[in-house]
C-alpha positions, 0 to 999 in steps of 0.5 A: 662426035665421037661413035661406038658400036657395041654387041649386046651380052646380056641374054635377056637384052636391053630389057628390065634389069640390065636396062635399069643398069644401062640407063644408070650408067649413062647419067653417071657420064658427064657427057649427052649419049645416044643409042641406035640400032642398025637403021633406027633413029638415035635414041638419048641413052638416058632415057629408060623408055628409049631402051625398052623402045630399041627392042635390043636382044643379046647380040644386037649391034647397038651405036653409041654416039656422044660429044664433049669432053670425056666422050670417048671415055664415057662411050669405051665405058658403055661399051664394056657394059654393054659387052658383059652379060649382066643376066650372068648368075 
């Protein structure tokens, strides 16, 4: 199984538009990814409902997690996403 971790950027966090985002990104993967904070459960990542759960605000550590072909390329992926902010102007 391959893990990331990754530091949220955008400066509303993982809420509303870079969620919507996020979640997109995710189905684009061909492989099942998880996400959880420091302590938390591991959420699908694919699930919009799961996001907004985290609670994720910009600087959160997040861990990806994922298994299968093309795992590590779909985790570095997220993790660039997660790492730009996306409420940027």
């Amino acid at each position: 199984m391959a893990e990331r971790q990754a530091t949220i950027a955008s400066s509303s966090g993982l809420h509303a538009r870079p969620a919507k985002l996020f979640v997109q990104a995710v189905k684009e993967q061909n492989v099942p990814v998880t996400i959880a904070v420091e302590g938390g459960a591991d959420l699908n990542a694919g699930s919009i409902l799961s996001i907004m759960g985290l609670g994720a605000s910009q600087g959160t550590v997040v861990t990806l997690k994922a298994e299968g072909d093309g795992a590590d390329e779909a985790l570095d992926a997220l993790v660039a996403f997660l790492e730009t902010d996306h409420d940027a102007a």
